[in-house]
N, C-alpha and C positions, 0 to 999 in steps of 0.2 A: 151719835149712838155708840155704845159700848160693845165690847166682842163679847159680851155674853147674849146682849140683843140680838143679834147679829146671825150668833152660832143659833138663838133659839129660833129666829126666821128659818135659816136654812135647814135647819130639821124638820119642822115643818115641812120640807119641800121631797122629805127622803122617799114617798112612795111614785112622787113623778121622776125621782132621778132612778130609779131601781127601773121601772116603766120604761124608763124610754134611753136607760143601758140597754136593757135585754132587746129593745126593737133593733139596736145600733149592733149590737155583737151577733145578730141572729142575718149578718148581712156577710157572705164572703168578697173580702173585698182587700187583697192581696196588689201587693204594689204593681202588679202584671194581671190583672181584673181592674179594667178600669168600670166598667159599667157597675161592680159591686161600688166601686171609689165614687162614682158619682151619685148612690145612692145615699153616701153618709153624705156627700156634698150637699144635698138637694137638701136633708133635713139640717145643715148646718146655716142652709141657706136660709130657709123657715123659719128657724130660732133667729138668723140675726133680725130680719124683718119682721116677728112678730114683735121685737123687743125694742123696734127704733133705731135699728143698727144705719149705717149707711153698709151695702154691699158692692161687693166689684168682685167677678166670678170671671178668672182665665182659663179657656181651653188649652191645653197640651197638641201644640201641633211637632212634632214630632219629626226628624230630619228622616233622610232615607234609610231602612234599615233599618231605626229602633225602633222599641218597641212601643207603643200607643200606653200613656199614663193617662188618671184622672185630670179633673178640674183641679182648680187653686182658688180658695175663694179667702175672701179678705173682708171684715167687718171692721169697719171704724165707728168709734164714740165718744162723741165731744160732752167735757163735764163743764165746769163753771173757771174753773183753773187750778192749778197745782202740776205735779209730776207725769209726764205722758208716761205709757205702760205700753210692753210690747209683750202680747201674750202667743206663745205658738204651740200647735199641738197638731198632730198627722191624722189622717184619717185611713194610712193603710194599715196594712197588719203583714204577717210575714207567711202566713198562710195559703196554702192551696186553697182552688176550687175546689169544694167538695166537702170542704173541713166542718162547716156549721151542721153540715146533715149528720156527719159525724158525733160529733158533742155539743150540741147547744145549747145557749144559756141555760144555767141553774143556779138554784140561791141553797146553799145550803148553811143552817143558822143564819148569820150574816156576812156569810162569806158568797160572793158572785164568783161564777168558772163560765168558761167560755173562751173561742178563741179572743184574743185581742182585750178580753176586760179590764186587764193593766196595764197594759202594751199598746193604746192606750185611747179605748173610747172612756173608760172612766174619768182621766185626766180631762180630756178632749169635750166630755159635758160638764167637768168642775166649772172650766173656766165659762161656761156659759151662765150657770145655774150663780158662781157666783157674781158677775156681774147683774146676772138678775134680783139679787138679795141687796147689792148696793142699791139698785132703783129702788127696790120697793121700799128698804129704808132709808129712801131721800137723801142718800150720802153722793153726792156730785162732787166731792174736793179730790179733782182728775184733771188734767187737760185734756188728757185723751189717750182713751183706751184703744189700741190697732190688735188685731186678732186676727193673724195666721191659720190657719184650718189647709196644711200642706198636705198632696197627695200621694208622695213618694219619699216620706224620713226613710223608712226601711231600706232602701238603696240609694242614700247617701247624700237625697235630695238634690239630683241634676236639675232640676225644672225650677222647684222653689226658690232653689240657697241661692239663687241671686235676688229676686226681693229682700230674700230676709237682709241680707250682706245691705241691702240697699235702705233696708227700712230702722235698722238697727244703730246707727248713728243718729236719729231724729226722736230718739227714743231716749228718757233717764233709767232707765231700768228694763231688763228682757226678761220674763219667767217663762220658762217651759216647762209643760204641766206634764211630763211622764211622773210616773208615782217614784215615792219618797222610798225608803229604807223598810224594809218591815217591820222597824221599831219606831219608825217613823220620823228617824233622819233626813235633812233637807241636802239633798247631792250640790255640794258646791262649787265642786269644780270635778273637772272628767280629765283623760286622757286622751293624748292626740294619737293618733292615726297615722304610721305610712305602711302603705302598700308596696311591697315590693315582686317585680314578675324579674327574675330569672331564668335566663334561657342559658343553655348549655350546647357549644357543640362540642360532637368528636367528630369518629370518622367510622362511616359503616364498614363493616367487611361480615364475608360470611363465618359464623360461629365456628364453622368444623374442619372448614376446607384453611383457612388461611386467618387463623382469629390474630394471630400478630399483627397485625396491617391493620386492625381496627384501635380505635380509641374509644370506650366503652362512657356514654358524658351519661348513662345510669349510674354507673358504679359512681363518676363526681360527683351526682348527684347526691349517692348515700351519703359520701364525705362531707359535702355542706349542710344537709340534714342537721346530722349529729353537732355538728359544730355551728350553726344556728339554736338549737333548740338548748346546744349548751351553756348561753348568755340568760337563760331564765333565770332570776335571783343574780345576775352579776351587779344590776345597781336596783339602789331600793325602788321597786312599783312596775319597774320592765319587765312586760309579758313578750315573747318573741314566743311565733307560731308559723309552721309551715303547712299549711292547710290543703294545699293542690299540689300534685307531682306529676306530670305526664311524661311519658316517654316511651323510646319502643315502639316498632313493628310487629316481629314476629319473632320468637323464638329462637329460630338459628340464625339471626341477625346481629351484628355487633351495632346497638343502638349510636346511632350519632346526634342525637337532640334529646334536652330533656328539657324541662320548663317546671320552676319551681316557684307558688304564689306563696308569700310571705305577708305576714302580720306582725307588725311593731308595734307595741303601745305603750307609751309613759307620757309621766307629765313633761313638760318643755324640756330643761335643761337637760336628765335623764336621757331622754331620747335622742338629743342634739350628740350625745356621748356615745349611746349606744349604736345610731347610724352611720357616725365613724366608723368604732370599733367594727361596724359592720362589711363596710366595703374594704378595708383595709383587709379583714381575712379574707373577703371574697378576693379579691387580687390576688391573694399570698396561692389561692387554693387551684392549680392547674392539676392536670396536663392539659385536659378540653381547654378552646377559649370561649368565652361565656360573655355575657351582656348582662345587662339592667336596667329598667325602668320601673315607673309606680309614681303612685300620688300621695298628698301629703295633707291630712287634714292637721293642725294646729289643736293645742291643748290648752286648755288655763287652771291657772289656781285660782282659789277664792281671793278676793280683794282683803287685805285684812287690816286692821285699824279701823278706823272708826267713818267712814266712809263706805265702807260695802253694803250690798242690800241685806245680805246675808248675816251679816254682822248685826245689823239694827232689826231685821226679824227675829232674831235668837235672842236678843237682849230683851225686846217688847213682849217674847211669848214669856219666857224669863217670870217679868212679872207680874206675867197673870197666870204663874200655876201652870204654865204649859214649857214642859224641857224640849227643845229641837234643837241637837247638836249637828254637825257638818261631817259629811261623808264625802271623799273621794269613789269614781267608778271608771271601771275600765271600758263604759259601754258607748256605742257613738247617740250623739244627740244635737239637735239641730245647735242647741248652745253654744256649743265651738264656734260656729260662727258669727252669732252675738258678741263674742268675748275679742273674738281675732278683729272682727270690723271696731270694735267699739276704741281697740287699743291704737289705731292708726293715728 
């Protein structure tokens, strides 16, 4: 069958997918509301099973301390043979309780608002609705479709990213259905991620009686600010962000601790450069002494030549009258680590 068949089945389908968005966005379900997270679960669970999926649905048990996530549920589907496909998409959002009562689904023209409706239960039913349109037009040339329906992308997927890290090498191709560009660009590669916590100490004393004696690690702190924030635009695509500062007691106190959370993002090499450059001023920058830790998520570019998925989607849409060019994003997405497990 031809992608004008195809596309004309799946419009067909546009008032059950418009239907049963608004039931999905009209759910608060925030990656710390897991009971909202297990209600997209339950209906993702529905959909695999009415559709012939096989299911396999993991509770979140949780160590001491944190905090209680959703389910993880997982649908697999065997075709007749060809390329397995590894489809993932999240079921939280990034929103408080309370938010849906606030603004609820609305259509206006054909435009959907709502929390979450691109962030990403609309992705999160593409990938159902289109697997439902390969069945109905008998197109099984698959090995097998596996589908992620994860409970926690929005904070950085502690629970999931090791299935996926697990399931992503058994796979020839990974798509994660967050939406496109709003010209409608296919994101082909993202930015990696390091976190960095900064801690600063001085040395307290009292502001008025004896401020000599103290080592003020707010004032380092303003010092590294500026000179953090001053590597924006030093190599092409590096965003550097200080987003937390804490420090301080009380007023006539000479602070001796500050704590500064830091955001890196570029693509690989970039960033391998920039987190140099980074410690190295961080060393250079006393009189407090200071520390650092943080974590590292990984970046990719698109695969290019003639081998990427990416490459052979642009080229096929190409000739049928449809343009989809390739964007870079500085946003986090489960993809990273598709790309990082796939490259070992």
């Amino acid at each position: 069958m031809d992608a004008a068949s195809l596309r004309d089945l799946a419009a067909r389908r546009y008032d059950e997918f418009v239907a049963s968005l608004e039931r999905m966005v009209n759910v608060d379900c925030g990656s710390y509301t897991p009971d909202g997270v297990n209600e997209i679960a339950d209906l993702c669970e529905a959909r695999f099973r009415e559709h012939g999926w096989e299911v396999e649905r993991r509770a979140h048990a949780p160590a001491r301390g944190d905090p209680q996530l959703g389910d993880l549920v997982i649908g697999t589907l065997h075709g007749s043979g060809g390329p397995r496909v590894l489809l993932i998409g999240h079921m939280d959002t990034v929103f408080d309780e309370g938010t849906v009562a606030e603004r609820p689904f609305r259509m206006e023209g054909s435009t959907a608002y709502g929390p979450g409706v691109s962030d990403m239960k609309a992705g999160l039913l593409t990938g159902f609705f289109a697997v439902e349109v390969l069945q109905e037009a008998a197109a099984d040339g698959f090995g097998q479709i596996s589908y992620v329906c994860n409970p926690d992308e929005e904070i950085g997927s502690p629970f999931s990213g090791p299935l996926i890290r697990e399931l992503a090498p058994r796979h020839d191709v990974a798509l994660v259905l967050e939406g496109a560009r709003e010209n409608g660009d296919i994101v082909s590669a993202r930015k990696g991620i390091t976190d960095y916590q900064i801690t600063i100490h001085g040395r307290a004393a009292h502001a008025g009686v004896e401020p000599e004696k103290g080592r003020n690690a707010l004032l380092e702190a303003a010092h590294k600010i500026i000179a953090l924030q001053s590597l924006n635009g030093r190599w092409p695509g590096v965003t550097v962000n200080v987003g937390v500062a804490r420090g301080g007691t009380r007023t006539n106190v000479v602070p001796e601790r500050c704590e500064l959370h830091v955001d890196l993002r570029s693509l690989q090499l970039e960033a391998d450069r920039a987190r140099r450059h980074h410690r190295r001023r961080n060393q250079r920058m006393a009189p407090p002494d200071g520390e650092e830790g943080g974590r590292r998520a990984p970046g990719g570019s698109r695969r290019r030549g003639r081998g990427g998925a990416g490459v052979r989607s642009q080229r096929r849409g190409h000739g049928r009258g449809v343009r989809r060019e390739h964007d870079e994003c500085g946003g986090y997405s489960d993809d990273r680590r598709t790309r990082a497990d796939r490259r070992r």
